[in-house]
C-alpha positions in Angstrom: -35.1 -62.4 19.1 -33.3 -59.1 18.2 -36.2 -56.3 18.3 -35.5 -53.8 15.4 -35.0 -50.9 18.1 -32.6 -52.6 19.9 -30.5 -53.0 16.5 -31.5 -48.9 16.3 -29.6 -48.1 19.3 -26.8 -50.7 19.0 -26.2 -48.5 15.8 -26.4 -45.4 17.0 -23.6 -46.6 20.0 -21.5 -48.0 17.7 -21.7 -44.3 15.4 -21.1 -42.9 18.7 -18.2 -44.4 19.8 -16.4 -44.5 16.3 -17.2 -40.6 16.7 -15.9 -40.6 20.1 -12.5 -42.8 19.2 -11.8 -40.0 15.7 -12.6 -37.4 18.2 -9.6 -38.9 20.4 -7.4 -39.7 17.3 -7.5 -36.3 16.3 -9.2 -36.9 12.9 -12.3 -35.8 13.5 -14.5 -34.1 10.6 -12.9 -30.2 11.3 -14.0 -27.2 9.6 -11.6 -27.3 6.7 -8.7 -24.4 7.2 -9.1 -21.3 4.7 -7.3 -21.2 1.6 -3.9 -19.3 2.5 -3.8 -16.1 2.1 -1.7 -14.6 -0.9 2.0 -13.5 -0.7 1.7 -10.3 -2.1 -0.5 -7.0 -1.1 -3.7 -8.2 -0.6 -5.5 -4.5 0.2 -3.7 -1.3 -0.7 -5.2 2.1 -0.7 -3.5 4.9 -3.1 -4.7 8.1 -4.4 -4.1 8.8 -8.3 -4.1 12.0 -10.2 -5.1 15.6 -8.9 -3.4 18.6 -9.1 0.4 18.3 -7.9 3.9 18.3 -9.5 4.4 15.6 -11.8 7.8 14.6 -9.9 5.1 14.2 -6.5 2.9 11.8 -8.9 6.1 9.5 -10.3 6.8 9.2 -6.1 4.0 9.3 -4.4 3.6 6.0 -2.1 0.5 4.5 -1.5 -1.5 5.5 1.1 -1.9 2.0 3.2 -0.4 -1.5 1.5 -1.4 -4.9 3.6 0.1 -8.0 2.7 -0.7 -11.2 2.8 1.7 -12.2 5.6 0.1 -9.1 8.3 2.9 -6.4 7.2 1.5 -2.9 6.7 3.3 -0.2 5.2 2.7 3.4 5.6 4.0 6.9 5.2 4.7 8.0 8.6 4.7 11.9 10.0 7.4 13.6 8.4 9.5 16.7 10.0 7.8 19.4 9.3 10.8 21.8 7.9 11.7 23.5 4.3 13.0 22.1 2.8 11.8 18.8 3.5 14.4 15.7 3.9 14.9 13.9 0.6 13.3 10.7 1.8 9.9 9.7 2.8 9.4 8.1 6.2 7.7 4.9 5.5 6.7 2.5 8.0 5.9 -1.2 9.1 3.7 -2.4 11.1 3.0 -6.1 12.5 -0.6 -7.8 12.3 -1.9 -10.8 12.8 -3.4 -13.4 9.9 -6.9 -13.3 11.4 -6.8 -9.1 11.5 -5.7 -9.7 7.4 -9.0 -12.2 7.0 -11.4 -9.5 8.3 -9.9 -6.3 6.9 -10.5 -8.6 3.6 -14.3 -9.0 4.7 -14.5 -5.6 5.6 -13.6 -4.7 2.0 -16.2 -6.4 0.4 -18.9 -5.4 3.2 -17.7 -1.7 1.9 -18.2 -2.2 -1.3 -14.9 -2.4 -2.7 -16.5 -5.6 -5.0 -19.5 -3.1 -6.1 -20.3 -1.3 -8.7 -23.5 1.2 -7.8 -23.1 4.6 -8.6 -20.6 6.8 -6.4 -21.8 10.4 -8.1 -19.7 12.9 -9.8 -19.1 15.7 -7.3 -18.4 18.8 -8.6 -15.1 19.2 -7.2 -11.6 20.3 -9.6 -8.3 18.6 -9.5 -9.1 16.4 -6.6 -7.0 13.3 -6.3 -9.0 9.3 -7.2 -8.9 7.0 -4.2 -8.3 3.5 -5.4 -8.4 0.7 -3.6 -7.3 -2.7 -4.4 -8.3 -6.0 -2.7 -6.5 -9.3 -3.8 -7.8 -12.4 -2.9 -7.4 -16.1 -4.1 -10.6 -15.6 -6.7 -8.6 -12.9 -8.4 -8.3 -8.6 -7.8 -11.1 -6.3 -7.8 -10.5 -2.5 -7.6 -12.7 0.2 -7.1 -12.3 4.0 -7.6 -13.7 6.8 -6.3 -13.0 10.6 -7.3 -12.9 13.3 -4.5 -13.8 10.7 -1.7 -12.5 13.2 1.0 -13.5 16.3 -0.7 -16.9 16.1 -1.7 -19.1 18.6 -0.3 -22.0 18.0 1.5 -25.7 17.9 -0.6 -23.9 17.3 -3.8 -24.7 13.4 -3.8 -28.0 11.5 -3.4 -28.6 9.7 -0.2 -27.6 6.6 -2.3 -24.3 7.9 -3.3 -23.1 9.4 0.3 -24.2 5.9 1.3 -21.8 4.4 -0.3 -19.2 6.3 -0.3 -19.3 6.5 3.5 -18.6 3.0 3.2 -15.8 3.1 1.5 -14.0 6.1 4.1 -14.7 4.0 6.8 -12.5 1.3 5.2 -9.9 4.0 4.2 -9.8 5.2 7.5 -9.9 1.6 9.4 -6.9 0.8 7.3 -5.1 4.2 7.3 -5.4 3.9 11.4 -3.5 0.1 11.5 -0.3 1.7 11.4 -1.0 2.1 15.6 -2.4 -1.3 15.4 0.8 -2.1 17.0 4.8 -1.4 17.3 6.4 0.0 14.1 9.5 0.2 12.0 11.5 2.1 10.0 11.6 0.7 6.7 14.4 -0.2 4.6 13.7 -0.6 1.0 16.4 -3.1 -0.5 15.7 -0.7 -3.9 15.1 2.8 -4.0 13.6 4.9 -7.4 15.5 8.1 -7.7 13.0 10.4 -10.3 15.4 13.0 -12.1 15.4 16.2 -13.7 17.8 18.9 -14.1 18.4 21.2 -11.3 17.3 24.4 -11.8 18.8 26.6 -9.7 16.9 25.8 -6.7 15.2 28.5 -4.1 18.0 31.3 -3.4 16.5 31.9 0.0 17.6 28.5 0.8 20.9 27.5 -1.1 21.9 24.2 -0.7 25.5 22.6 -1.3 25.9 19.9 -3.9 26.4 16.2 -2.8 27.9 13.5 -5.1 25.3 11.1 -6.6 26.3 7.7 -5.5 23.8 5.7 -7.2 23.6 4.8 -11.0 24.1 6.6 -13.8 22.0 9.8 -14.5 19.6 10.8 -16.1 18.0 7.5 -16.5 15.4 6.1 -18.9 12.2 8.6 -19.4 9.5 8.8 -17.2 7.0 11.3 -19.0 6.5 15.1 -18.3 10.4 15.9 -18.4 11.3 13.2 -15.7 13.4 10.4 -15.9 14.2 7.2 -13.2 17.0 5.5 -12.3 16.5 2.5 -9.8 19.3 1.6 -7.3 19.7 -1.7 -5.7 22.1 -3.8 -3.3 24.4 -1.5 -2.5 24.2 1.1 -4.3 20.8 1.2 -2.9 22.7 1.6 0.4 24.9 4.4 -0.6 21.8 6.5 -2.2 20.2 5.9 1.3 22.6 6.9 2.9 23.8 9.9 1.3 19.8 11.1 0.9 19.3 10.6 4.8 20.8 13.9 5.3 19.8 15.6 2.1 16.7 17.3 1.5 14.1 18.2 -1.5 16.4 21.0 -2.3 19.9 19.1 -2.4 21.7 19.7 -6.2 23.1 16.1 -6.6 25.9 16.6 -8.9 27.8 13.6 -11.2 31.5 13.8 -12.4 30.4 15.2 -15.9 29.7 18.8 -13.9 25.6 17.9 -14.6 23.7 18.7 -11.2 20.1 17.2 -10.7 17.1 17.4 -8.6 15.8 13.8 -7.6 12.6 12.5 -6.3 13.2 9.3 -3.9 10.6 6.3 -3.4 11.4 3.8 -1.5 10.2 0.8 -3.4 8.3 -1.8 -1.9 8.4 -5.1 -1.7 6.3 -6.2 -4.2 7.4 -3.6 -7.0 10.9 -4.0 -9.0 11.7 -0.2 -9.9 11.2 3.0 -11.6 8.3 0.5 -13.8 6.5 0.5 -11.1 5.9 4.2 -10.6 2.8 6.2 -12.1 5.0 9.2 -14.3 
């Protein structure tokens, strides 16, 4: 007769082996895979507001955008010369999918998801730090006013807590761009923000170039600045002709008009001059 243990372990065998032949067969019961990652940025850090020319807000790039698929863009060093060349040096940089998945956790450890108090330091036109984390569960965005310039005793311990947080995470993500080889980047649209030229500095006259790109001034912007956006190729020609320009260049059209412009490169996600803050 059968004895109820021995039926016990004949079960437990049998368990064992179908484990063992899944195991073989590949179909074992894995950790499922994560949900994919989105296309899009899914962390981007940009500062909004503070005290500088309206024609520097309408342009200014963010300061760190990661994407879903491990680029990173960034505003590389410029040249520093006056005048300045016309176009920003932005830059790509590589990463992996896993560095994506834990800059994404490092976000939320941060706070980014959080709401507790960050203070009001008593600090004049200092620029917001917004950041912006994307995930499959939807966006959350936090902001933070004076995050670099806050001075020291102005915040409870509470507050400088968490705010410390959050400049780690700027820093951590503003430092990726040496994560690895980088590359110039080469917007396939460029924004051009326009407004009439004025003159310019007579210690530095500059000669006028011939606006390749379409025609000017554009649709308004707000605070006396209008945007054209250039594509295909006459995103090409703008490039090119701007590559040797510089902030001071009078870019002049066949009606005798000559203009000042603004360039930002627009990125991948973004479509145009809609996509800049005016």
């Amino acid at each position: 007769m059968t004895t109820t243990s021995t039926v016990r372990a004949a079960a437990l065998l049998a368990g064992a082996l179908a484990l063992a032949g899944c195991a073989q067969d590949g179909t074992d019961a894995a950790a499922p895979s994560p949900d994919p990652l989105p296309a899009g940025p899914v962390l981007q850090v940009e500062h909004t507001g503070g005290f500088v020319p309206a024609e520097d807000l309408a342009t200014r790039l963010p300061l760190v955008t990661v994407y879903g698929d491990g680029r990173v863009f960034t505003e590389g060093p410029q040249i520093e010369i006056w005048p300045s060349p016309a176009l920003p040096n932005v830059q790509v940089t590589e990463v992996g999918e896993a560095t994506v998945r834990d800059l994404l956790d490092r976000a939320v450890d941060a706070g980014v998801t959080e709401d507790a108090d960050l203070g009001e330091p008593p600090v004049a036109d200092a620029p917001t730090t917004r950041i912006t984390l994307t995930t499959g569960e939807g966006t959350a965005v936090r902001e933070v006013y004076a995050l670099a310039e806050t001075p020291d005793g102005s915040l409870t311990p509470e507050q400088a807590e968490a705010r410390g947080r959050l400049q780690d995470l700027v820093d951590e993500l503003t430092g990726l761009a040496a994560a690895g080889p980088a590359e110039s980047y080469v917007p396939q649209t460029v924004a051009a923000v326009v407004q009439p030229h004025t003159g310019g500095d007579p210690e530095f006259p500059q000669p006028d170039v011939a606006w390749p790109g379409p025609g000017l001034p554009g649709t308004p912007l707000g605070a006396g600045l209008t945007c054209v956006s250039a594509t295909g190729q006459q995103a090409a020609d703008v490039l090119a002709a701007a590559a040797t320009a510089n902030v001071l260049t009078p870019w002049a059209t066949p009606d005798g008009a000559r203009w000042s412009i603004a360039f930002r490169p627009v990125l991948p996600h973004e479509t145009g001059c809609a996509d800049l803050t005016g």
